[in-house]
C-alpha positions in Angstrom: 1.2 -12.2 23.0 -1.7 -12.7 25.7 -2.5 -16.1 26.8 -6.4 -16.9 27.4 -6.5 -19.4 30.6 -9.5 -22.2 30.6 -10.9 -20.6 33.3 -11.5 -17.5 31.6 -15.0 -17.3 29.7 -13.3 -15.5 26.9 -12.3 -19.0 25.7 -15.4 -19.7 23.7 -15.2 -16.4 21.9 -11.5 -15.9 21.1 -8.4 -17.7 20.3 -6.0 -19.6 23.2 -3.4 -17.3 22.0 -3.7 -13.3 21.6 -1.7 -11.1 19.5 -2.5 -7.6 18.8 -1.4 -6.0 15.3 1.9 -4.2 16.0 2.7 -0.7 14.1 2.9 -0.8 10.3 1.9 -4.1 9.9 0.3 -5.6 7.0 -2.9 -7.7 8.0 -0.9 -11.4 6.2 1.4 -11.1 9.2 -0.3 -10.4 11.7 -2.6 -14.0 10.8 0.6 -15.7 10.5 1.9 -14.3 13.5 -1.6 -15.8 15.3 -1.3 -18.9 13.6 2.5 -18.8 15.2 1.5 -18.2 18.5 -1.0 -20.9 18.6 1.1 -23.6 17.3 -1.3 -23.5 13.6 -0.2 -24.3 10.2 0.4 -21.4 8.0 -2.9 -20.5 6.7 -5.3 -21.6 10.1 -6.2 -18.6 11.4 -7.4 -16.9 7.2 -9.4 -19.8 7.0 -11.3 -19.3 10.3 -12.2 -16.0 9.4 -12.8 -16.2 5.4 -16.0 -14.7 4.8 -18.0 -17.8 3.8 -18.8 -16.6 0.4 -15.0 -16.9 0.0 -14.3 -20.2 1.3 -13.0 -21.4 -2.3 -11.2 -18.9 -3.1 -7.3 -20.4 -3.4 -5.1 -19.2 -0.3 -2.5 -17.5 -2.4 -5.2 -16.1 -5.2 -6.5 -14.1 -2.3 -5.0 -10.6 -2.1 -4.8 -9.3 1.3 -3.8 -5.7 0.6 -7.3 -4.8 0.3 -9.0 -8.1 2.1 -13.0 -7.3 1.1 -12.6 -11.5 1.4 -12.0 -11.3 5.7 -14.4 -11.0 7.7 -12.3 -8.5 9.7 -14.9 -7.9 12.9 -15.0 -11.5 13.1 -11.0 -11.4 13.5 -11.4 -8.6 15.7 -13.7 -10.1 18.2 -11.6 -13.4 18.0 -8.4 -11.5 18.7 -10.1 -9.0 21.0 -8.6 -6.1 19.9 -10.7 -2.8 18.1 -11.9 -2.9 14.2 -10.1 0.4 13.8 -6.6 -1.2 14.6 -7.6 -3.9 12.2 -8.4 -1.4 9.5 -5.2 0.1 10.2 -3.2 -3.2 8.8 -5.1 -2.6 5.1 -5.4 0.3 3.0 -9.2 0.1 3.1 -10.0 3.4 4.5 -7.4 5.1 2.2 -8.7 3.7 -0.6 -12.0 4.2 0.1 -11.5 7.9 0.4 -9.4 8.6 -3.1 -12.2 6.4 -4.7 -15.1 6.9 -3.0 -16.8 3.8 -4.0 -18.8 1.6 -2.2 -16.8 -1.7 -3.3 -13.2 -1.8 -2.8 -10.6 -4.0 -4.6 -7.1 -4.4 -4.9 -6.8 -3.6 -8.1 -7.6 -0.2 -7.2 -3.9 -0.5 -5.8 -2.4 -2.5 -8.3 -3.5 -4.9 -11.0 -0.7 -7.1 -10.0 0.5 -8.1 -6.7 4.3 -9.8 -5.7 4.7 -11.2 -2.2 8.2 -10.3 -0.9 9.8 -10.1 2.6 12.5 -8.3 4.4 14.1 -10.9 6.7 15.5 -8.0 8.8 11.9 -6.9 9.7 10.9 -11.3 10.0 13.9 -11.7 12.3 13.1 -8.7 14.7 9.9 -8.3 15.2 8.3 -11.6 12.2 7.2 -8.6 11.0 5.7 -8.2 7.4 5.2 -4.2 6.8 2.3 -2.7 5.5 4.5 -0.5 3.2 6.3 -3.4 1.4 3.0 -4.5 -0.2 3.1 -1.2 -2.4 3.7 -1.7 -6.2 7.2 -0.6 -7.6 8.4 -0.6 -4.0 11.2 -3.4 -3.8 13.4 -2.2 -0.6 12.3 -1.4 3.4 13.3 1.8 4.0 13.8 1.2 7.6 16.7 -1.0 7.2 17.7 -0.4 3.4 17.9 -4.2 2.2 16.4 -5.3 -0.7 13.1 -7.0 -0.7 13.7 -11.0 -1.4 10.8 -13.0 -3.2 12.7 -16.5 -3.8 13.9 -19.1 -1.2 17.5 -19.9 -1.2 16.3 -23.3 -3.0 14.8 -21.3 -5.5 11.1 -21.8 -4.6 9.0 -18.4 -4.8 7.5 -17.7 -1.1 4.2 -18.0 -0.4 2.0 -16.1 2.2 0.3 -18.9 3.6 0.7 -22.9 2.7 -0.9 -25.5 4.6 1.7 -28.0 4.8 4.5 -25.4 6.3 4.9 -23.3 9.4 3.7 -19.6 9.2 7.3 -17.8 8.0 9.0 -20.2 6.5 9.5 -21.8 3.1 7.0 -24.3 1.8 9.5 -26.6 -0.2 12.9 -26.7 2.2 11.1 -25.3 5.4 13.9 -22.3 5.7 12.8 -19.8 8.3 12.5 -16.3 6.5 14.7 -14.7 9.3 17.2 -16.5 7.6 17.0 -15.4 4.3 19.9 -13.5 2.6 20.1 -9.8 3.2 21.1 -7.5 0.4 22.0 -4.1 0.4 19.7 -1.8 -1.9 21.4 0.5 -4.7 21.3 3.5 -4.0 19.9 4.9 -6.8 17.2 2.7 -7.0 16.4 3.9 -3.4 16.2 7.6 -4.2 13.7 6.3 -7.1 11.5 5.0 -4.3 11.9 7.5 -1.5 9.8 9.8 -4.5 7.3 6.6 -5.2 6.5 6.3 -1.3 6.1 10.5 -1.4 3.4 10.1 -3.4 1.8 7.4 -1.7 2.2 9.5 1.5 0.3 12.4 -0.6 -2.3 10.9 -1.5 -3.4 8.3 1.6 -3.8 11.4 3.5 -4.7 14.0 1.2 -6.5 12.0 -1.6 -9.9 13.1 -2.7 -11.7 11.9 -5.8 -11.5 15.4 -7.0 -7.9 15.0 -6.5 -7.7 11.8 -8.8 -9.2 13.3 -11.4 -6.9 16.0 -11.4 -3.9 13.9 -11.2 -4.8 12.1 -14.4 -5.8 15.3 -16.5 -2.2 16.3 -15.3 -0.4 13.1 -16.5 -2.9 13.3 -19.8 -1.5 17.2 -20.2 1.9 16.1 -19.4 2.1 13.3 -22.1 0.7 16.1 -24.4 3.1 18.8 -24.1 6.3 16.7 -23.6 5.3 15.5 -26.7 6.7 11.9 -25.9 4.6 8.8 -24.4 6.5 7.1 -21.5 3.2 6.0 -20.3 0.2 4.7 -21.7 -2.9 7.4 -21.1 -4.9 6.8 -18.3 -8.1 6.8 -21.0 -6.7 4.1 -22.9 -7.8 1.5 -20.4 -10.9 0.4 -21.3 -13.2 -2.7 -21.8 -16.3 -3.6 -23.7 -19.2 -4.9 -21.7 -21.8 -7.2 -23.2 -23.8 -5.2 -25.5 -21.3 -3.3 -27.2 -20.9 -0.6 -24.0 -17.8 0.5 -22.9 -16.7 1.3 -19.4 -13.6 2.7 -18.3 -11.5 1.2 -15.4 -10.5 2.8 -12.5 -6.8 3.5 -12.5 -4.8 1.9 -9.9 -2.7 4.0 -7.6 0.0 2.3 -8.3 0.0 3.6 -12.3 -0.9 7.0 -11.0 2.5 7.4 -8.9 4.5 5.4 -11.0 3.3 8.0 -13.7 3.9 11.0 -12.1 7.8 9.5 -11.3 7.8 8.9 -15.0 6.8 12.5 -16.1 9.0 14.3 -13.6 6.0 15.2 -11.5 5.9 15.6 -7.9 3.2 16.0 -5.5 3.5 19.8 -5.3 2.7 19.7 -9.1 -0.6 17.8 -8.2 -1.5 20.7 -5.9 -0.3 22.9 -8.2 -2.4 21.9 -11.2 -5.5 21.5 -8.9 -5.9 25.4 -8.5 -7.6 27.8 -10.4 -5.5 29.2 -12.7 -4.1 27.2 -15.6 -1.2 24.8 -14.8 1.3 26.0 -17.6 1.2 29.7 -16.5 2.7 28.4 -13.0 5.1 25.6 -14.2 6.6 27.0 -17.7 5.8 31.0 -17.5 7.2 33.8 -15.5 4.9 36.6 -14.8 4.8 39.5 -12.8 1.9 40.2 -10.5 1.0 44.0 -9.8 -0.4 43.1 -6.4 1.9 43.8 -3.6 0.5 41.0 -2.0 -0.3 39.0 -4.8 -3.5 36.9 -3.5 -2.5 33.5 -6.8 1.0 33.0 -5.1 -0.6 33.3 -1.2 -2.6 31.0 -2.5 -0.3 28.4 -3.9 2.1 29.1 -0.8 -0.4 27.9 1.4 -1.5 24.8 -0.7 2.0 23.8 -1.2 2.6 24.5 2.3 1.5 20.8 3.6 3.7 19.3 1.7 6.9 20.4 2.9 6.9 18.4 6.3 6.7 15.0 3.8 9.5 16.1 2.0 11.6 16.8 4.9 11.1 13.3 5.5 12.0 12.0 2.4 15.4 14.3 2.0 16.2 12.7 5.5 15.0 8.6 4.3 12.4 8.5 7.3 9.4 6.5 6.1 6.1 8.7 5.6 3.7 9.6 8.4 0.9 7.8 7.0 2.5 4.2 7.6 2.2 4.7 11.0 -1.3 3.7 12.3 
């Protein structure tokens, strides 16, 4: 934390109070870690830079995963620190890039959002990771606890109230530092080491071209298991006014929590995204006449890039792309 003297001109322009996002975080806390540091109520410093077309939206309706509601070079010159490291705290630019759409939105994520902490990460650094705002994820890897949503008084915890203190509970006032900590089952861990692989995959390798891929292999996947453990992507739809229909983009949430579903890893994604049919790679043996057959040269090196991520997984250290 910086402190801003009176003397200093940077007074008029920034806050009394600096703080400067630390690595991994998640934009939420670092506003309640400002509104901490300059003795605020939960919720001060979101208000102050709300873009004003926002101003009514309800504290807790807004979702800060993908924050197209902040007015993030306003937070950046009032915190004095770069846009990029701002950027950094959302999953704007990743999402932007899978997408490629002009206007982001958090359902491109997830169509539903649960706030949850670990009190490990609040008590060390009141820290509230980037990574734990990902759908289907319910544990941080980093210190293997379970992710806790209620107050020991039973009240759900809220982001930002303006009656509490920023990390604590708005009914009983209980620091979250000091909520429980539970160990994670194992098995529900290995589930989500293979979730957060996929995240990692496709935050830094995602292309539209790669989307589109990834659902025609879930759709083919459906197909020749010949069961239906997940809806098909095409099936979400909705009628605009005239009769028109429009299909919704899938959130990347579905997608990996699809591919978990269907037995597919990331190197299946690559796989399926060549040029020669999928099934002749995945269910077929074949032998090539080549000596140095050019198809499996070619599949080496796609599949290549993905070996360092799953080195990390086997080994539980969180993926690269969490760390700005």
């Amino acid at each position: 934390m910086h402190h801003i003297p009176l003397a200093d001109p940077a007074w008029r322009t920034t806050f009394p109070h600096l703080v400067a996002p630390l690595p991994n975080e998640w934009i939420a806390g670092l506003l309640l870690r400002c509104d901490e540091a300059n003795f605020w109520g939960s919720g001060t410093t979101l208000g102050h830079i709300l873009r004003p077309e926002s101003k009514r939206t309800a504290m807790n309706d807004l979702s800060s995963i993908v924050p197209t509601v902040i007015d993030l070079e306003a937070l950046a010159a009032a915190l004095a620190v770069p846009l990029s490291a701002l950027v950094a705290t959302t999953y704007l630019a990743e999402l932007a890039r899978l997408y490629d759409v002009a206007h982001l939105h958090a359902r491109l994520l997830s169509s539903s959002f649960v706030f949850h902490v670990c009190p490990a990460c609040v008590a060390e650094e009141r820290r509230l990771s980037r990574l734990l705002t990902l759908p289907h994820i319910t544990h941080c890897p980093q210190h293997q606890l379970s992710l806790v949503k209620l107050c020991q008084c039973g009240a759900p915890l809220r982001l930002f109230h303006r009656q509490a203190r920023p990390f604590t509970c708005h009914k009983c006032g209980l620091d979250w530092k000091n909520l429980p900590q539970q160990k994670m089952d194992p098995e529900r861990m290995e589930v989500e080491q293979h979730l957060l692989s996929s995240y990692d995959f496709f935050f830094t390798k995602g292309t539209p071209a790669l989307l589109a891929s990834t659902l025609r292999l879930i759709y083919d996947s459906v197909v020749e298991k010949g069961e239906i453990r997940v809806p098909l992507p095409d099936e979400d739809v909705r009628v605009l006014p005239g009769g028109r229909s429009s299909q919704r983009a899938t959130s990347l949430g579905y997608l990996v929590h699809a591919l978990w579903q269907l037995d597919l890893s990331p190197r299946d994604v690559m796989v399926y995204a060549g040029p020669l049919p999928w099934r002749s790679i995945k269910w077929m043996t074949f032998q090539c006449p080549e000596p140095n057959c050019p198809y499996v040269t070619m599949i080496r090196d796609r599949t290549r890039i993905l070996d360092d991520t799953e080195d990390h997984v086997q080994q539980g250290e969180p993926p690269k792309v969490f760390e700005p």
